[in-house]
N, C-alpha and C positions, 0 to 999 in steps of 0.2 A: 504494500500500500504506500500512495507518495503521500509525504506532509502536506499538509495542509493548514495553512494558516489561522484561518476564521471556522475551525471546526474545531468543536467542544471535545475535551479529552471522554473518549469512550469506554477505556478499560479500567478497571476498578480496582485496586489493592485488596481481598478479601480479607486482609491483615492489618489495615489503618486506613484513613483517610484518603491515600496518595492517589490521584489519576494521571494516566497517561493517555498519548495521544495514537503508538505506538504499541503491539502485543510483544516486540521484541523488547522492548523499555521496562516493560512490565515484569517481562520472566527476569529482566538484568535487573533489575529492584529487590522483586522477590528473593532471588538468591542471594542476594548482596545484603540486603538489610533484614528478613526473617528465615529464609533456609537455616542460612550461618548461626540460627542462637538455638531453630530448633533442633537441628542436630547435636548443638554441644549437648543442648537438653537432654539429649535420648530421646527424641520425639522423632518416630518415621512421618515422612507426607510425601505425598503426590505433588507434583507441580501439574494444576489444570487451569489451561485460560481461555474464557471464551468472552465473544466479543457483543456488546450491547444490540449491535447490527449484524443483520444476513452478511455473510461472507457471500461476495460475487464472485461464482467461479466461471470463466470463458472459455469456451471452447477449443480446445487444441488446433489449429491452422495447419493445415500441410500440405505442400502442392507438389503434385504427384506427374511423373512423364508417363504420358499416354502410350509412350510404344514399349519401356522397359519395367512399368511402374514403378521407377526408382522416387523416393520422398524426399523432396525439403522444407527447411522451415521459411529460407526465404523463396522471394519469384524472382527475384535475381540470380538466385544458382540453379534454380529450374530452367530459366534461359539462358545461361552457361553453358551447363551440362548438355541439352540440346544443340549449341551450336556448336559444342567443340566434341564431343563424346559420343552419344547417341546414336547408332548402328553408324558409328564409326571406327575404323581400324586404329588403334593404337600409332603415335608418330613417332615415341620414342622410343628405343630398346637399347638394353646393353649388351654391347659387344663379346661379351665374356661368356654371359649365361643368354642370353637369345629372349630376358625378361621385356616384356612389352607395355608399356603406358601409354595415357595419356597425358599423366602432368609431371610438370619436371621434379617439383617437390620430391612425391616417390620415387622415383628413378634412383633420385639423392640418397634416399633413404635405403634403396637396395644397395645403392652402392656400399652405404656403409651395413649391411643385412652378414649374417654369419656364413647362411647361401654363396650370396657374391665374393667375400674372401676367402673361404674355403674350395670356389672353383678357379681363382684367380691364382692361390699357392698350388694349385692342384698344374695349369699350364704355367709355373716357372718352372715346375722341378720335372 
């Protein structure tokens, strides 16, 4: 949840007076000012917080390619992956092991993979 300036603190201290505006403020209250006495106490508790208001929860987004149904969360790497990937052949490979991508990133990473130096010591010797 973002701050909000002109909105009344919502969650309540079940242990004193204190409100916050915040459910994370609250748990760092709770444990900071009464967890800590009643443990020294011998007192077992639950930490439980619930919020004055509905919690709004929004529906997950994911845009999905119609020919591989591969998911993302943005529509910018939807339209990436279609113009650079998508029943497309791989452009890069390495010379050594015949591995094939499309982004340079991994290639990098195979380079440095147990795979690729273990067949690179494999043609020195």
């Amino acid at each position: 949840m973002k701050y909000e300036c002109q909105k009344e603190p919502q969650f309540q201290c079940p242990y004193c007076d204190r409100k916050v505006k915040l459910k994370n403020n609250l748990s760092k209250h709770i444990t900071r000012v009464h967890l800590k006495h009643m443990q020294q106490a011998g007192v077992k508790c639950e930490l439980k917080i619930e919020a004055t208001e509905p919690k709004i929860e929004y529906p997950s987004r994911r845009f999905s390619c119609s020919k591989c149904l591969r998911t993302y969360k943005y529509k910018y790497d939807l339209i990436k992956h279609v113009r650079r990937e998508c029943d497309k052949e791989p452009s890069l490979e390495c010379s050594v092991c015949n591995y094939r991508t499309h982004r340079t990133n991994t290639l990098n990473n195979h380079y440095r993979s147990k795979r690729h130096l273990i067949r690179l010591r494999n043609l020195e010797l």
